[in-house]
C-alpha positions as a Markdown table, in Angstrom:
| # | Residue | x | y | z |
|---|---|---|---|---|
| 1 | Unk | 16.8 | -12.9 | -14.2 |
| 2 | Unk | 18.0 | -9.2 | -14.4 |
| 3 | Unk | 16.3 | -6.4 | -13.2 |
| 4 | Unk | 17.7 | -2.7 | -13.7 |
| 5 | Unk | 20.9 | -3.6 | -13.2 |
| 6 | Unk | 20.0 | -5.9 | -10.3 |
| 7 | Unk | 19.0 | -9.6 | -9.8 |
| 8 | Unk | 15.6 | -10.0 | -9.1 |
| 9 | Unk | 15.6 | -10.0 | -5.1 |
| 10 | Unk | 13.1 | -12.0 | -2.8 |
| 11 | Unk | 12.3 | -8.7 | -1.4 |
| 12 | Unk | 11.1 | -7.6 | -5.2 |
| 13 | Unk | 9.3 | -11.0 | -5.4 |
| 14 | Unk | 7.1 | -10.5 | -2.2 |
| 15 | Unk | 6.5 | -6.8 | -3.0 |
| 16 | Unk | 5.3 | -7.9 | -6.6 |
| 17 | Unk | 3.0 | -10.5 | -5.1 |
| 18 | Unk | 1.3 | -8.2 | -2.2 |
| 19 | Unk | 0.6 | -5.5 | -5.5 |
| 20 | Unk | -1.0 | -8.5 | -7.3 |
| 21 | Unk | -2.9 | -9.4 | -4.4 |
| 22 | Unk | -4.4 | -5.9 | -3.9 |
| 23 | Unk | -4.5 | -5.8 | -7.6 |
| 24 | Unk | -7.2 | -9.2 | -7.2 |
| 25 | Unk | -8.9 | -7.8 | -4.1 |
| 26 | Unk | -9.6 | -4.5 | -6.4 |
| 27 | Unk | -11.2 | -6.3 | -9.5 |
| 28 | Unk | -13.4 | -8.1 | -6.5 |
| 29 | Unk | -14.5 | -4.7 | -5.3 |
| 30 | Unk | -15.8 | -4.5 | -9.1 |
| 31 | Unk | -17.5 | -7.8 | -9.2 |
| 32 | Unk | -21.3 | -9.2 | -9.1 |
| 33 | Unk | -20.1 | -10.6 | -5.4 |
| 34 | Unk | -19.3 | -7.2 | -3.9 |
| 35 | Unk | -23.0 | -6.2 | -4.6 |
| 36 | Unk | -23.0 | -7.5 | -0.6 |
| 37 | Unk | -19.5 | -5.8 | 0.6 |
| 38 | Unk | -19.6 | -7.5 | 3.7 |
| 39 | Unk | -19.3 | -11.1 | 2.6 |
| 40 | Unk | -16.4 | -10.1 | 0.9 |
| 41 | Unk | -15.2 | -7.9 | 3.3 |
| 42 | Unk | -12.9 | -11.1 | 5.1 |
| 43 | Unk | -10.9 | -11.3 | 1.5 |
| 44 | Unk | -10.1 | -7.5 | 1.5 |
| 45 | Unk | -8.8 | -7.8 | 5.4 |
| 46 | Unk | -6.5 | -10.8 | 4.1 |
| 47 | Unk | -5.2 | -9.3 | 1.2 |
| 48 | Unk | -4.3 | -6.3 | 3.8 |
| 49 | Unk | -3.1 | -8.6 | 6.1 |
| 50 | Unk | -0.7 | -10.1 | 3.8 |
| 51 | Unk | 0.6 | -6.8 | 1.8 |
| 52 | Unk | 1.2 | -5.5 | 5.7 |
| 53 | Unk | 3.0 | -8.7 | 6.6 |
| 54 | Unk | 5.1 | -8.4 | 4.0 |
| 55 | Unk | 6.5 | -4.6 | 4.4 |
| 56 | Unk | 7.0 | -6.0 | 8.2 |
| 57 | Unk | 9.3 | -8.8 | 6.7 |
| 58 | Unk | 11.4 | -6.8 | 4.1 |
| 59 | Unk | 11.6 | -3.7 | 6.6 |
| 60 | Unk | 12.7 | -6.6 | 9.4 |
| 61 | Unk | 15.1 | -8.4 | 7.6 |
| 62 | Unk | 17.1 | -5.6 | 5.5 |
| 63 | Unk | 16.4 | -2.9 | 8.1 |
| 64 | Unk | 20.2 | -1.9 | 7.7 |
| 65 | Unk | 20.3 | -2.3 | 3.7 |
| 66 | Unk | 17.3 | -0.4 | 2.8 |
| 67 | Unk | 16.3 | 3.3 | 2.9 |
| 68 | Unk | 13.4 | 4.3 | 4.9 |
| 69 | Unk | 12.6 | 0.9 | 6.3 |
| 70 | Unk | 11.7 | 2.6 | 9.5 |
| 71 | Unk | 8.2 | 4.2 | 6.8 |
| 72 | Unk | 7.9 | 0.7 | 5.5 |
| 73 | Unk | 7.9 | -1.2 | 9.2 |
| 74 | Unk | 5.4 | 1.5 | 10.2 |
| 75 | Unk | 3.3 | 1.3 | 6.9 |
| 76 | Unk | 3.3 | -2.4 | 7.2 |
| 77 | Unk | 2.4 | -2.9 | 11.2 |
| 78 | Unk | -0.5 | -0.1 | 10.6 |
| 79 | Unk | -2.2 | -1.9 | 6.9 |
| 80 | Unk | -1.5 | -5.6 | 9.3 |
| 81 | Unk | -3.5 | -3.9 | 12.7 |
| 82 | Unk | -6.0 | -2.1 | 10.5 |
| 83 | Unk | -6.9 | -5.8 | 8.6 |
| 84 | Unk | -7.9 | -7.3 | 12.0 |
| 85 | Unk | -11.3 | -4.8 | 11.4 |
| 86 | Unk | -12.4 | -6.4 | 8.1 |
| 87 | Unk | -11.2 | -10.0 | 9.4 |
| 88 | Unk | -13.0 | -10.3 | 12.7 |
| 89 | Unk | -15.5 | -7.5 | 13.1 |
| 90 | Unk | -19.1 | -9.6 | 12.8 |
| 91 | Unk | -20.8 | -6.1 | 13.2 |
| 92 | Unk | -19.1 | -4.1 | 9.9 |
| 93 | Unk | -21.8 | -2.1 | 8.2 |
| 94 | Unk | -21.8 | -1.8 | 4.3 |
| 95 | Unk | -21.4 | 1.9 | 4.8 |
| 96 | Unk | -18.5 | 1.3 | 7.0 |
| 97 | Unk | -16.1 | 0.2 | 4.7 |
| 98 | Unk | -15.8 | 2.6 | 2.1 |
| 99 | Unk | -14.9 | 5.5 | 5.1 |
| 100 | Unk | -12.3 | 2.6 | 6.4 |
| 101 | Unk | -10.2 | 2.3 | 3.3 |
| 102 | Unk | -10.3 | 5.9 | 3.4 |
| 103 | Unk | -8.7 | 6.2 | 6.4 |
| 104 | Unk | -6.0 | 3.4 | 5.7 |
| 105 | Unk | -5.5 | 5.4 | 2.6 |
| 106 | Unk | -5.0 | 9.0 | 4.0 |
| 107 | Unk | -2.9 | 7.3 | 6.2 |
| 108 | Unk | -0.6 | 5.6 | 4.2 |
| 109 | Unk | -0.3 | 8.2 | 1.4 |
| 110 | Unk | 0.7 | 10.5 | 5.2 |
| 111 | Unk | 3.6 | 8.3 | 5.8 |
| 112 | Unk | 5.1 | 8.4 | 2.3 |
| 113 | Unk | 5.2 | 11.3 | 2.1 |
| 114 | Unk | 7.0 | 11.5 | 5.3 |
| 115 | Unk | 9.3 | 9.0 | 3.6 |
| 116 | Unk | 9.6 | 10.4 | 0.6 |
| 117 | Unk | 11.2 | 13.7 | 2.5 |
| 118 | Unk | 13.6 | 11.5 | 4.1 |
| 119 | Unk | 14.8 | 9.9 | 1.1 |
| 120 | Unk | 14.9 | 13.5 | -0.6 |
| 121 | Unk | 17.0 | 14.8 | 2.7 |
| 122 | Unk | 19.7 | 10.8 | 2.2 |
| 123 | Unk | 19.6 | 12.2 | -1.7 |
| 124 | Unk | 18.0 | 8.8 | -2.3 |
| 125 | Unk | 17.4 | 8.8 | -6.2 |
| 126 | Unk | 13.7 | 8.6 | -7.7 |
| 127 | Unk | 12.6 | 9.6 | -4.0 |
| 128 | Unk | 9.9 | 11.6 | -6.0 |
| 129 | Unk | 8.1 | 8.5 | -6.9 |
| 130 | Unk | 7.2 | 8.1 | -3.3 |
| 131 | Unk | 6.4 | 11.5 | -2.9 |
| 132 | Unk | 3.8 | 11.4 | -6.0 |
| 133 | Unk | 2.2 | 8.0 | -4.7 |
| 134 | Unk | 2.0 | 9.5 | -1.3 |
| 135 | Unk | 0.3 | 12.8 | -2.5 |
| 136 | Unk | -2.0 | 10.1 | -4.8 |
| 137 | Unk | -3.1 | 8.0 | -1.5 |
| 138 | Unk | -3.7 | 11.3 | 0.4 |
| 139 | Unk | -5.9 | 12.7 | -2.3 |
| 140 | Unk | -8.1 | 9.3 | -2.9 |
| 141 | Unk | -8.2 | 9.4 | 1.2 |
| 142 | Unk | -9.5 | 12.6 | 0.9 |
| 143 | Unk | -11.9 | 12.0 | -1.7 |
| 144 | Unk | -13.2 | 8.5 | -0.4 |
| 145 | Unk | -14.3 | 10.0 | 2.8 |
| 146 | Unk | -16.5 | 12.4 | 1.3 |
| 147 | Unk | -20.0 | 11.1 | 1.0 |
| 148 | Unk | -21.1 | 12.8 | -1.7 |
| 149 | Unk | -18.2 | 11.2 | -3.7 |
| 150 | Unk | -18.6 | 7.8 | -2.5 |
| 151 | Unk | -23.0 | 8.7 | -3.2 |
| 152 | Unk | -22.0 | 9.3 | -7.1 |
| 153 | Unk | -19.4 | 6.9 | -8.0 |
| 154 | Unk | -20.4 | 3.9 | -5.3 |
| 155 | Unk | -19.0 | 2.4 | -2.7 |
| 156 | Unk | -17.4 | -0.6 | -4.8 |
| 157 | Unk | -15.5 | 2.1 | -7.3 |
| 158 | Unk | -14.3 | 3.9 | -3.9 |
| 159 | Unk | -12.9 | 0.5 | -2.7 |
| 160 | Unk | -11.5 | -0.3 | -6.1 |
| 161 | Unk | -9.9 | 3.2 | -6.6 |
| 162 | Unk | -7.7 | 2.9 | -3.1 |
| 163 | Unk | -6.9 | -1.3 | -3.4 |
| 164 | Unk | -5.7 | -0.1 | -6.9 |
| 165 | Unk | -3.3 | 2.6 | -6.0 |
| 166 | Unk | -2.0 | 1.1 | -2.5 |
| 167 | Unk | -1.4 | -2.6 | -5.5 |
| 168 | Unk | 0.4 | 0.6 | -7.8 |
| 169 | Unk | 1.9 | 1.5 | -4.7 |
| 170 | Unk | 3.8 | -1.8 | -4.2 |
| 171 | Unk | 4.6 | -2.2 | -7.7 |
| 172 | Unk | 6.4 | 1.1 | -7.9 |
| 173 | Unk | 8.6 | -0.3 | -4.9 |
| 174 | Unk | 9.6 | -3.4 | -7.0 |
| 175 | Unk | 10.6 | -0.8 | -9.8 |
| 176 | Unk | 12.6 | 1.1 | -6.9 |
| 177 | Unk | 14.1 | -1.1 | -5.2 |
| 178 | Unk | 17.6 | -0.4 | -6.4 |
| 179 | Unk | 17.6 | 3.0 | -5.5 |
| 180 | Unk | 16.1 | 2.0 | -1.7 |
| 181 | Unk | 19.1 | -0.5 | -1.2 |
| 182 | Unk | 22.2 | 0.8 | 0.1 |
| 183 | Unk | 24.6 | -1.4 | -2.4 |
| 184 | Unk | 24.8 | 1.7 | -4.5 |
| 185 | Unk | 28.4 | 3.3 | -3.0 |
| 186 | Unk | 27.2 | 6.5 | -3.9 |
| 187 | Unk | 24.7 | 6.5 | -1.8 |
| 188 | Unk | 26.8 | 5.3 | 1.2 |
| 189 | Unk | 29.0 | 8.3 | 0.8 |
């Protein structure tokens, strides 16, 4: 299977699963279920859990092949550590929740756009896209902390909002990808 030029990588593959995974865990934040966010709260931790095990993996294994794996490792080990609060806190409060995937997005969209300069500064090509789904992230952080905001449009459409642009997020690193690997000689040089 070709993609852009490319094969299809495992690294694609696992990226394109964690975005489907936050895509599911979004449309849950939408559903009759989430009308009692805590008792959903445990699959929203595990579909963190896995989308931050995965950067760990890619950013582990090609850590010399691909461009600002230091940003993903981080970005990973923080959405993995930041899971363990919707997995094993018995004492989360509905209100709570919204204000937590706030914070994990201001500070994700903070370290792409951290990455997104460092690609800009290798002359990494498309490094804008990271820059733009940084800015995104920080803007939704922003906006679901504010309680007015989360007050008018609900907690569930807060939730949904962010687990749909960190799932966009990881889709737009499958698209990418060949511009983040080093294979490209003229990147090398």
């Amino acid at each position: 299977m070709k993609y852009i030029g490319h094969a299809f990588s495992w690294e694609q593959g696992s990226w394109l699963t964690a975005g489907i995974i936050l895509l599911g865990s979004s449309f849950l934040a939408l559903s009759p279920m989430a009308d009692n966010l805590v008792s959903i709260s445990h699959w929203f931790g595990l579909s963190m859990l896995f989308a931050g095990c995965t950067n760990i993996f890619v950013s582990c294994k090609k850590r010399n092949t691909i461009h600002g794996s230091k940003w993903i490792f981080v970005d990973g080990l923080s959405t993995a550590l930041l899971s363990f609060f919707l997995l094993f806190n018995q004492m989360i409060l509905p209100a709570m929740i919204p204000f937590f995937f706030g914070v994990w997005e201001l500070f994700s969209g903070i370290l792409k756009v951290v990455d997104a300069e460092e690609l800009r500064n290798e002359k990494v090509r498309k490094w804008q896209w990271c820059m733009v789904i940084g800015g995104i992230e920080l803007l939704s952080g922003v906006v679901a902390l504010l309680k007015p905001v989360e007050e008018f449009i609900g907690m569930n459409v807060v939730i949904f909002v962010v687990l749909l642009i960190q799932s966009i997020s990881y889709v737009l690193k499958v698209c990418n990808y060949s511009n983040l690997t080093m294979r490209d000689k003229r990147i090398l040089n």
